[in-house]
Steps between C-alpha positions, in 0.01 A plus 500: 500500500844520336752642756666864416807710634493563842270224576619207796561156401192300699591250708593149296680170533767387270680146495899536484727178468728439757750237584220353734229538221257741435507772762190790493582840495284815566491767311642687791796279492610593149384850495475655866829804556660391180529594163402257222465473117184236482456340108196327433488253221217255339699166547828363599664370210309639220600653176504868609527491836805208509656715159458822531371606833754377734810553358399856451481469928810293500733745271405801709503301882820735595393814358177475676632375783819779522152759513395399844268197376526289810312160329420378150177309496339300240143356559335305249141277542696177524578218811813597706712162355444641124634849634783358675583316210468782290729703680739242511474498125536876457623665825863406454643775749212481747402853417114449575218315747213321267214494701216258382145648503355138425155572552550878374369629839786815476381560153161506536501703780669771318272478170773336336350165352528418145221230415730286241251222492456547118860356453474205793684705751219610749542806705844710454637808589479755263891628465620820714762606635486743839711634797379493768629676824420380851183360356404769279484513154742749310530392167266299297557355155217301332538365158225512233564225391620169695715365202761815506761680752404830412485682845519231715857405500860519678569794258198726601507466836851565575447857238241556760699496832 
């Protein structure tokens, strides 16, 4: 079942890279008393997602962020060293925390998965975008259709808050 407004995240485990390697965070670490704007995305580094969906996060970091967003987060169905690398690649002010759902255990548990086999890429995330306060969902923003930023991006979400 696809999560809605007003719903609580369940209880998942994402990887984060740290200077000591990857480190696992609970989704009560990123999301328990605080504030944040989470963006879901297919895959790290492709077209969409690397072209369009993060720098629409990236150009409107500060505004959100001046509205009381306390984190940024950006999870994606991808290995923690890909995510770190992609952040490193995109996340030139250190604006956001990429949290790797490798085995899509977040996603799935929210309804979220995007079977992408077709094209070679296995499961996915469909692409969303949500606030979420203290664990419970606000805002949600699911695109029709995974190759656009529609309602899923920086822009929306910050008109929102």
């Amino acid at each position: 079942m696809t999560i809605q407004v007003g719903d609580k995240l369940p209880e998942a485990k994402f990887r984060v890279m740290t200077a000591e390697g990857p480190q696992v965070k609970t989704t009560d670490d990123i999301f328990k008393g605080k504030k944040v704007a989470l963006f879901a995305v297919p895959g790290a580094y492709t077209g969409t997602c690397h072209k369009m969906h993060l720098p629409s996060i990236f150009l409107n970091a500060y505004a959100i962020k001046d509205k009381g967003v306390n984190t940024i987060a950006i999870v994606s169905v991808n290995d923690a060293f890909v995510m770190n690398a992609w952040k490193r690649d995109t996340d030139q002010r250190d604006e956001a925390v990429f949290l790797a759902d490798g085995n899509a255990d977040f996603t799935k548990a929210i309804g979220m998965e995007l079977d992408a086999s077709g094209n070679g890429l296995g499961i996915r995330s469909k692409r969303y975008s949500m606030l979420v306060e203290d664990g419970v969902v606000k805002k949600l923003n699911l695109e029709p259709a995974p190759g656009k930023v529609e309602v899923s991006g920086g822009d929306t979400l910050l008109g929102q808050l």
